[in-house]
C-alpha positions as CSV (number, residue, x, y, z in Angstrom):
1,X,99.1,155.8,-108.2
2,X,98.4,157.4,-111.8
3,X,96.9,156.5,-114.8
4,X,99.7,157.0,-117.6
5,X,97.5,156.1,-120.7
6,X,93.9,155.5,-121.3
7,X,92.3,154.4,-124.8
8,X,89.2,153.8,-126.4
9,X,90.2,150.7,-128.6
10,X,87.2,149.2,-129.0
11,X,83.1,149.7,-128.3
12,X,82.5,150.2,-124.8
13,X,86.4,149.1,-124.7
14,X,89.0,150.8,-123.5
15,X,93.1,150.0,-122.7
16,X,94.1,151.8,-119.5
17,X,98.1,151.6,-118.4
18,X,98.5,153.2,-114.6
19,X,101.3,152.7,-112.1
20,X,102.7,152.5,-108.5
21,X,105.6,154.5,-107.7
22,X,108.7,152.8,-105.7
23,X,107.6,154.1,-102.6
24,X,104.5,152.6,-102.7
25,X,105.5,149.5,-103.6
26,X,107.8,149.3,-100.7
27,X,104.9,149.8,-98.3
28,X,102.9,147.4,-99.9
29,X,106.0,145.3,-99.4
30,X,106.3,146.2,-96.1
31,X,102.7,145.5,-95.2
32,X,103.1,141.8,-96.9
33,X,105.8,141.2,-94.0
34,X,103.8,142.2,-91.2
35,X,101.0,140.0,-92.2
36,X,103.1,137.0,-93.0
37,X,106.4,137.0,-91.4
38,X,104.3,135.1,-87.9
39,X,103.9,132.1,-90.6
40,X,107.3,132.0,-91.3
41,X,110.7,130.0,-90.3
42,X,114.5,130.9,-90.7
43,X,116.8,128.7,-89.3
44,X,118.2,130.7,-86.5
45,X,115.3,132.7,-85.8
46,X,112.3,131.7,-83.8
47,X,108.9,131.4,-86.0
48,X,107.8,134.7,-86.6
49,X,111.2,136.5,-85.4
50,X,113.1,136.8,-88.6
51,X,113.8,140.2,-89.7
52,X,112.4,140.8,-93.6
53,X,116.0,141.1,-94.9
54,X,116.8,138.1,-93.4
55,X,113.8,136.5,-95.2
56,X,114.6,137.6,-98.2
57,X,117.9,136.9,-97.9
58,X,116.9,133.1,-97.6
59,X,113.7,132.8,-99.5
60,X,114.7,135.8,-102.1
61,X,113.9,139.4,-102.6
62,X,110.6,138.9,-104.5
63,X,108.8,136.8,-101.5
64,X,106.5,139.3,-100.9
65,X,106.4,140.9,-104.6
66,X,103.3,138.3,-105.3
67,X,101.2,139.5,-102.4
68,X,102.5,143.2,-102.3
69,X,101.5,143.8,-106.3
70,X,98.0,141.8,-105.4
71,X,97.1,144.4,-102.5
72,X,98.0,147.1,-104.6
73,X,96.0,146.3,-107.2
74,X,93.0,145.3,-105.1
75,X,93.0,147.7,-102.7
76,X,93.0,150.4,-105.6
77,X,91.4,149.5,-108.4
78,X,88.2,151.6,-107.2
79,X,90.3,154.6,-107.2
80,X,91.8,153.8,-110.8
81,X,88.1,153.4,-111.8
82,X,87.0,157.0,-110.4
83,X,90.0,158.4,-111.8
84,X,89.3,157.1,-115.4
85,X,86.0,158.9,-114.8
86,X,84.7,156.1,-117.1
87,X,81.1,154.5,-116.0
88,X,82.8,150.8,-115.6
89,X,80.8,147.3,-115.9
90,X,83.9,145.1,-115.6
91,X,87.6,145.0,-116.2
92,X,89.1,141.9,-118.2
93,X,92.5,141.3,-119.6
94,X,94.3,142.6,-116.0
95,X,97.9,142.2,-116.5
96,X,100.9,142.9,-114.5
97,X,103.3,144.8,-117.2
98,X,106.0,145.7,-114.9
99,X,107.2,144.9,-111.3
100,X,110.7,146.9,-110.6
101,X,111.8,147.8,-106.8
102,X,113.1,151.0,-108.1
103,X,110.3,151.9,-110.3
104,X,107.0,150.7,-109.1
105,X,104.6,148.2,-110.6
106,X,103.0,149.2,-114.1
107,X,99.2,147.3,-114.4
108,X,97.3,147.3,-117.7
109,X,93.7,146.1,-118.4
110,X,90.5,146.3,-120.2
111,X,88.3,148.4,-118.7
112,X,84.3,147.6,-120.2
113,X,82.4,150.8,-120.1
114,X,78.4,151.2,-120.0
115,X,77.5,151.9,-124.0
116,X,76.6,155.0,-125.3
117,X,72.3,154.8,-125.4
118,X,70.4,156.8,-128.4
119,X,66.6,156.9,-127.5
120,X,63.6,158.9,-129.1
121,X,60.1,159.2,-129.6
122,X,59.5,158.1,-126.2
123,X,56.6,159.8,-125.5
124,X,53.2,159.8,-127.2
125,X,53.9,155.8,-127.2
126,X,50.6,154.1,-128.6
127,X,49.6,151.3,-127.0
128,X,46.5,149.2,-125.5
129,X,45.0,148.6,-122.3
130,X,42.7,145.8,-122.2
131,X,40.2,145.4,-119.7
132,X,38.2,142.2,-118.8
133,X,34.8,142.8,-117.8
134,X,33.5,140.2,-115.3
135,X,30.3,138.6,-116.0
136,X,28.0,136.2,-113.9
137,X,29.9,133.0,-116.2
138,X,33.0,134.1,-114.5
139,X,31.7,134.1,-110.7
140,X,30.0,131.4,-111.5
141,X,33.5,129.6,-112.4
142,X,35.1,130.9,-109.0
143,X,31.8,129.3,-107.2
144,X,32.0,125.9,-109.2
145,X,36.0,125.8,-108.2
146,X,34.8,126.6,-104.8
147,X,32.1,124.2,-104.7
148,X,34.3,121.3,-105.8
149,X,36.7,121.9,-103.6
150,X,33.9,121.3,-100.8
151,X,32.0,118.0,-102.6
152,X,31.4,115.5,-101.2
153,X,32.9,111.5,-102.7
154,X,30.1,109.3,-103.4
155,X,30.3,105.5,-104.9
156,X,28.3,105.0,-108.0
157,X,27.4,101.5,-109.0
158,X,24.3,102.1,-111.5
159,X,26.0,104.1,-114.2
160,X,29.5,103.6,-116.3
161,X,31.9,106.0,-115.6
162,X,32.1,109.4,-116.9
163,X,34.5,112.3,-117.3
164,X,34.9,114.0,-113.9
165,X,34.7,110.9,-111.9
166,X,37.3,109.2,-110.0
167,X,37.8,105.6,-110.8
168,X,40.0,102.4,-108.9
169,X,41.6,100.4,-111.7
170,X,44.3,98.0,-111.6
171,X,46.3,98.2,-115.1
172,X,49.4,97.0,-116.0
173,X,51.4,97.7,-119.5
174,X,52.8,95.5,-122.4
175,X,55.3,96.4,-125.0
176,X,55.0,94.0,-127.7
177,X,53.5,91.2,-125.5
178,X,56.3,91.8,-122.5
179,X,55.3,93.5,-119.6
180,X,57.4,96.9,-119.2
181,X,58.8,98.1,-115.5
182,X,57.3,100.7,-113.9
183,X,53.9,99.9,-115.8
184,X,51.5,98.3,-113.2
185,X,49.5,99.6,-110.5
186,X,46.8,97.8,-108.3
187,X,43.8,99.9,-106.9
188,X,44.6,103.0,-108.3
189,X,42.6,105.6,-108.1
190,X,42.2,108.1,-111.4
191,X,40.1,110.9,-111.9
192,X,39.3,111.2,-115.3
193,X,40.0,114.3,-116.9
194,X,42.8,115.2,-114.9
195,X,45.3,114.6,-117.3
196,X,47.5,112.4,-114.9
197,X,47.9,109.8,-117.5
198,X,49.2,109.0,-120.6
199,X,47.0,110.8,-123.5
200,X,44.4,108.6,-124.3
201,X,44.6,106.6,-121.5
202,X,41.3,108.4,-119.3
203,X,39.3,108.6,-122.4
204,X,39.2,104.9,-122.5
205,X,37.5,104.4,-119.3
206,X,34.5,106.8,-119.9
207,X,31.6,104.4,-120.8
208,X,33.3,101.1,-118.5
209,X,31.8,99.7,-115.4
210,X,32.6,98.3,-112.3
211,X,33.7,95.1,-112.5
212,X,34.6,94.9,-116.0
213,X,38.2,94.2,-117.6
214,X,39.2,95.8,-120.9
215,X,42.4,96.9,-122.8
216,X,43.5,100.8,-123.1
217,X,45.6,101.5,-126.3
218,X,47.9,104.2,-126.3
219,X,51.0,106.1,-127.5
220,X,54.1,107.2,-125.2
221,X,54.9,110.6,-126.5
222,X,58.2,111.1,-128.2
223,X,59.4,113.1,-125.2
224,X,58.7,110.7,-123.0
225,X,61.6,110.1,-120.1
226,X,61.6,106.4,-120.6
227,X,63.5,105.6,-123.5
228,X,62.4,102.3,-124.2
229,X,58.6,103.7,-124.1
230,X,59.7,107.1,-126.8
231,X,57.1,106.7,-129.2
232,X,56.3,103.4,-128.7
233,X,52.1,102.2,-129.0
234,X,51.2,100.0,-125.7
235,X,48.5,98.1,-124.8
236,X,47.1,98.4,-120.7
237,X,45.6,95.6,-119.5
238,X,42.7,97.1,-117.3
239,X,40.2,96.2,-114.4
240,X,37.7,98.6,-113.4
241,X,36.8,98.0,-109.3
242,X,34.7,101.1,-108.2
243,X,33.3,104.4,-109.8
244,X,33.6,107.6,-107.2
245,X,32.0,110.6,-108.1
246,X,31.6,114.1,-106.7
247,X,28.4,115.5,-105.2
248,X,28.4,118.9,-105.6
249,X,26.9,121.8,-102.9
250,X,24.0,123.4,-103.4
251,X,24.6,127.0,-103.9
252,X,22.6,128.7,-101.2
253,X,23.0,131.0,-98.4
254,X,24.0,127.9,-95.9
255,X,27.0,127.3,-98.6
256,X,28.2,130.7,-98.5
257,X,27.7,130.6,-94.9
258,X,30.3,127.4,-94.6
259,X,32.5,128.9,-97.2
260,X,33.1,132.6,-96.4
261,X,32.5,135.3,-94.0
262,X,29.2,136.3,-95.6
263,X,25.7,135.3,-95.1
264,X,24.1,135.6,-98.2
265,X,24.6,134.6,-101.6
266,X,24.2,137.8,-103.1
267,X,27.3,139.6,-101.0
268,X,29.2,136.4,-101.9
269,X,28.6,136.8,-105.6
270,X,29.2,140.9,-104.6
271,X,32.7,140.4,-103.2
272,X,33.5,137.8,-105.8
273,X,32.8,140.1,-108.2
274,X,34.7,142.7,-106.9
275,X,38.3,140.2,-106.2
276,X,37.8,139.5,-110.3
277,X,37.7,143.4,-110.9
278,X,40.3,144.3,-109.2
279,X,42.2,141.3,-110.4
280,X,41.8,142.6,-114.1
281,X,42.1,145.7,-113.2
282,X,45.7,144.6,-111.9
283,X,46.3,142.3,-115.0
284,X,45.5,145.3,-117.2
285,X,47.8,147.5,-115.7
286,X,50.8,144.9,-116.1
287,X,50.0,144.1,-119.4
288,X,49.9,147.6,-120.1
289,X,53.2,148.2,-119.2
290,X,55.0,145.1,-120.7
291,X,53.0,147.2,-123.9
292,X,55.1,149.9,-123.0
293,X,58.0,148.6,-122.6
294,X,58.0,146.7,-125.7
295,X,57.6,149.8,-127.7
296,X,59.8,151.6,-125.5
297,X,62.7,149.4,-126.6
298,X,62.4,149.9,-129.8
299,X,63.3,153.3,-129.5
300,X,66.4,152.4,-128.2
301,X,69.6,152.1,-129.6
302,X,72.8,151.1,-128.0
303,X,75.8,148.4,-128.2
304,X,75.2,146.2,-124.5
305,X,78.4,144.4,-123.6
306,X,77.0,141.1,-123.0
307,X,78.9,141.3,-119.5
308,X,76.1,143.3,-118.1
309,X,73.4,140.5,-119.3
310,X,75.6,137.7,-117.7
311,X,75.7,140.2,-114.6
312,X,72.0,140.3,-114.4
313,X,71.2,136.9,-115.2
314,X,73.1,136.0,-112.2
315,X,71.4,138.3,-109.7
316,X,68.2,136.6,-111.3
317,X,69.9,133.4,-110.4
318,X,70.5,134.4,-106.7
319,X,67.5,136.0,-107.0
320,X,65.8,132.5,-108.2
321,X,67.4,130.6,-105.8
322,X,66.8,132.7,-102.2
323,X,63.0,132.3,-103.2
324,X,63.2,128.5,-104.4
325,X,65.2,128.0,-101.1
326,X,67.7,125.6,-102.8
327,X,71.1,126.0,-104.3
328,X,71.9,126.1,-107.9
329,X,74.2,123.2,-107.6
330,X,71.7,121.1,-106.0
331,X,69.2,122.1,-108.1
332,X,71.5,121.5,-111.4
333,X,72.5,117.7,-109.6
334,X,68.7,116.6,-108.4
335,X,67.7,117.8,-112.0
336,X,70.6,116.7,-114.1
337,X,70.5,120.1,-115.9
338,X,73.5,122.0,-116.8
339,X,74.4,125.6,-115.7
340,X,74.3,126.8,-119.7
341,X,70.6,125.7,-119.9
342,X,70.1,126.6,-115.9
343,X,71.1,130.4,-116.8
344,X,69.6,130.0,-120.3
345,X,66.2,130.4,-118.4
346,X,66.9,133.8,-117.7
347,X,68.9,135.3,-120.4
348,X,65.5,136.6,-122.3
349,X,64.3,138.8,-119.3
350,X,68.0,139.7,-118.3
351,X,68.4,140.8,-121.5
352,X,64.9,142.9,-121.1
353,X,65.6,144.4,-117.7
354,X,69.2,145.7,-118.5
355,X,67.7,147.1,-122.2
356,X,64.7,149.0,-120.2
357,X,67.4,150.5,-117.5
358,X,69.6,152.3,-120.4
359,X,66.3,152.7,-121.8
360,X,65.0,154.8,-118.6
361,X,68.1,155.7,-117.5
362,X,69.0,158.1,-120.4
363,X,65.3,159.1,-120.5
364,X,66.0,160.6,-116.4
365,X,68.9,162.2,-118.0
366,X,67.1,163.8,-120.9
367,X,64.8,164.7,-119.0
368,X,66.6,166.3,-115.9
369,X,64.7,164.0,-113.7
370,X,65.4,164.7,-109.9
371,X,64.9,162.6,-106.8
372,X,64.9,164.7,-103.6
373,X,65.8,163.6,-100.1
374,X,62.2,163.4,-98.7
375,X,61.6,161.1,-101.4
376,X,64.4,158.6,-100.8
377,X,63.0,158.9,-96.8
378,X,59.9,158.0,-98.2
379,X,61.0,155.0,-99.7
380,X,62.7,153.6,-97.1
381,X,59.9,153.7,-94.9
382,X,57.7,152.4,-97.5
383,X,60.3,149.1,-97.6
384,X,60.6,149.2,-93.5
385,X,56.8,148.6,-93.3
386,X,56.8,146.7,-96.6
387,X,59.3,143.6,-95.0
388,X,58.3,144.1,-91.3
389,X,62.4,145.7,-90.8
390,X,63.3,148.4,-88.5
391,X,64.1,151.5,-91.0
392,X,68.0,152.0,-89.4
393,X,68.1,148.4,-90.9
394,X,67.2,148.9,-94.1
395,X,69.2,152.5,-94.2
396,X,71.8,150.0,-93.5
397,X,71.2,147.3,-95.9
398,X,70.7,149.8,-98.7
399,X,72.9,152.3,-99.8
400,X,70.4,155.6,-100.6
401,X,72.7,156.6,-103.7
402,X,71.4,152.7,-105.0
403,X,67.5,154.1,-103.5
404,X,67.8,157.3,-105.4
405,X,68.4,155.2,-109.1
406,X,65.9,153.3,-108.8
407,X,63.6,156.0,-107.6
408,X,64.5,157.9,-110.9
409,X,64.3,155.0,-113.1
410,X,60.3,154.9,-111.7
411,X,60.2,158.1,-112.5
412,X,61.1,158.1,-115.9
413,X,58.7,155.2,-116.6
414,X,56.3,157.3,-115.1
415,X,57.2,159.8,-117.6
416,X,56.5,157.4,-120.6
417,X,53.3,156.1,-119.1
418,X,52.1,159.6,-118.5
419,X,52.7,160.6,-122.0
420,X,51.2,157.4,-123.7
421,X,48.6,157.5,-125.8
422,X,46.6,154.4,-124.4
423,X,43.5,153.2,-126.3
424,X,41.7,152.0,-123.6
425,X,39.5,147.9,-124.8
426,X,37.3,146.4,-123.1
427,X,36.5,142.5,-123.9
């Protein structure tokens, strides 16, 4: 095996030549006999017992050419990589040149290298870390979405109805006179201000009562999935048969008694209060490095082969579908979406993560940045405990040369947080 010519012809592009001598073709050849000849029949041999010259005698000396030069190439092609000692993404454009039992087999390919990254200013970044403080509106807001959750239905029959209620209407929908499909309904029940309608359509009942028939006048938006209803003004033909509305709790100690561990309202309000802080405080610290990273990237400069954003949109993909617990293709066929505008959702933040990796990753070099053996130990007893796994299993599931990247690419943005000059905002 040898590499006989190697050229940069392009960014992040380079033509590579390499070879297999004779000899090792003929054991590849020689191996592609042993694990086919059981599978094969010669007249005058029984299945499996014809010698190789006899085979390819009868079925011709290149029978086992195809799969010989296939398990050369794939069962070296790391090597040739390591011996370029060029940081590969992908290889494209593979092509057998030359296949010769005296000679060997010649291979040539496009080998697509990581680019070259140029990065600077990275520290002293200035950015902004906003802080919400949390008021009594705001754990009054949690309480109200507490208490509704706990109210109570009550009919109303001495009032019209209003926003928040929860009315039983029959409708049913005209288009020009004709009823439409799809549009009728019989005792349905609608809370208005929910938004489960057409726009327009809840608005129209506020200020109706029980009994009483009426018309509802609306639009179909333009991006509406019906396409005879695009666009197109309507007219509902409505009875109104019962008003529902919600009886709030009172917010005293016996309410915070039935709703939570605590007894009084005031630790209620207390913990409440607390959840929201640290909540912020966790929404500040995210938004504060999304700050970073967006000014870290522009600091960068660098050539990506778009191969390495197709590579990690479709880890995102995978990644996507494991958590959605449904398959891509069933997913594309229940939803009659294509696989362009399926990956199309992920492109933007593929694009992102692979940009902040360089970004970090010639940052750890820059910087010298080291990740030492306790630390990777560390780490994998952080995930053991993290997903409930025995740590020989995740030693096994994950390589610790993969750990120890990833351990220095958190590193580095550690490095760029540290030396950020954050203006720290409350609102």
């Amino acid at each position: 095996m040898e590499i006989i010519s190697q050229n940069n012809t392009a960014t992040n592009t380079y033509a590579i030549e390499f070879t297999f001598s004779a000899e090792e073709f003929e054991n590849a050849i020689s191996a592609a006999y042993n694990k086919r000849k059981k599978n094969i029949t010669v007249p005058g041999f029984r299945k499996g017992k014809a010698p190789r010259k006899v085979i390819e005698t009868h079925y011709g000396e290149g029978v086992f050419y195809e799969d010989a030069v296939n398990s050369l190439y794939n069962n070296n092609i790391a090597a040739i990589v390591d011996k370029s000692g060029l940081e590969v993404v992908d290889i494209e454009n593979t092509e057998v040149v030359e296949v010769n039992k005296e000679t060997g087999v010649k291979f040539k390919a496009d080998i697509i290298t990581k680019p070259v990254v140029e990065i600077s200013d990275y520290k002293g970044l200035e950015v902004k870390k906003t802080t919400k403080t949390i008021d009594d509106a705001a754990i009054d807001a949690e309480i109200d979405k507490v208490r509704n959750r706990n109210a109570r239905s009550i009919s109303v029959e001495d009032r019209a109805a209003q926003m928040g209620d929860t009315t039983v209407i029959d409708f049913e929908g005209f288009l020009d006179g004709v009823a439409f499909e799809g549009g009728k309904g019989e005792k349905f029940p609608l809370e208005l201000g929910s938004g489960s309608f057409i726009p327009g359509f809840e608005e129209q009942i506020v200020g109706k009562n029980i009994g009483e028939e009426f018309d509802v006048n609306v639009t179909f938006p333009e991006n509406y999935q019906a396409e005879n209803l695009k666009g197109k003004a309507t007219v509902f033909k409505c009875k109104l048969h019962e008003i529902k509305a919600k009886e709030l709790p009172e917010v005293d100690d016996d309410f915070v008694k039935d709703v939570s561990e605590f007894d009084t309202l005031d630790e209620y309000k207390a913990d409440i209060k607390a959840r929201l802080e640290k909540n912020a405080a966790d929404e500040a610290d995210t938004n504060l490095d999304n700050a970073l990273i967006d000014a870290l990237l522009t600091k960068m400069t660098a050539e990506v082969p778009e191969v390495m954003y197709q590579r990690r949109v479709d880890d995102i993909a995978r990644e996507w579908s494991a958590r959605n617990r449904i398959s891509i293709e069933d997913y594309l066929k229940y939803t009659g979406t294509t696989i362009d505008q399926f990956r199309a959702n992920f492109t933007e933040i593929a694009k992102r993560q692979v940009d902040l990796r360089l970004a970090l990753e010639k940052i750890a070099e820059i910087e010298n940045i080291e990740v030492s053996d306790e630390d990777v130990e560390k780490e994998y007893s952080d995930m053991a405990e993290q997903y409930k796994m025995e740590l020989d299993k995740v030693k096994a599931a994950i390589p610790a040369d993969a750990v120890k990247k990833d351990l220095t690419i958190e590193k580095a943005l550690d490095l760029v947080r540290d030396a950020a000059k954050i203006e720290e905002v409350t609102e």
